[in-house]
C-alpha positions, -999 to +999 in steps of 0.1 A: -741-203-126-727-183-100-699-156-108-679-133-086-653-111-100-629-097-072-602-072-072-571-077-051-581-053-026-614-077-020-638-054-032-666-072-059-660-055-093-692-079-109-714-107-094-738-131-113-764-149-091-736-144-063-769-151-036-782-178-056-778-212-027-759-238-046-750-268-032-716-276-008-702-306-033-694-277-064-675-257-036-655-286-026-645-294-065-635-263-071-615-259-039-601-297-042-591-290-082-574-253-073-553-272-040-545-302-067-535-271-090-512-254-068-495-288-054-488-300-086-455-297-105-466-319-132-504-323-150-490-348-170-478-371-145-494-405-143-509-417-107-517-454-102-557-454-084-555-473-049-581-497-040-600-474-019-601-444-048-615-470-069-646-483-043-657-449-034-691-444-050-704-415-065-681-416-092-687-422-127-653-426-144-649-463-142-619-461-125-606-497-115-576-504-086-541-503-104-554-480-134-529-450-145-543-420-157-529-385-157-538-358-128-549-338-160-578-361-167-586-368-132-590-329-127-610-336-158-630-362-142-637-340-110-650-305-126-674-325-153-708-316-142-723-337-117-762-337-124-776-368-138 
């Protein structure tokens, strides 16, 4: 686990294994969740998944085309851990 605790005047109050190489993917989670975060009025709103959401691979949900599920459990969905 990596940590970084920062003050608003960017200096690092703490770190935790802040050298320690992690992969890109937990990066782009994070980033894609915190963007989905701030661009949404509503967690609880319902999103229908497209055709192409639904063949992407990599993805262990079991999302199907046409389901409805909340952008509250797809956040869900994305920040689960990833190892198998």
């Amino acid at each position: 686990m990596q940590l970084y605790l920062i003050e608003l005047l960017g200096s690092v109050l703490y770190g935790k294994n802040e050298n320690k190489r992690c992969k890109m993917a937990s990066t782009t989670k994070i980033m894609t969740a915190i963007v989905v975060v701030e661009n949404t009025k509503n967690l609880n709103e319902k999103v229908k998944v497209s055709a192409k959401s639904a063949g992407t691979g990599g993805s262990r949900l079991g999302l199907h085309t046409n389901d409805e599920i909340t952008v509250n459990n797809l956040l869900y969905g994305l920040l689960l851990c990833s190892r198998k």
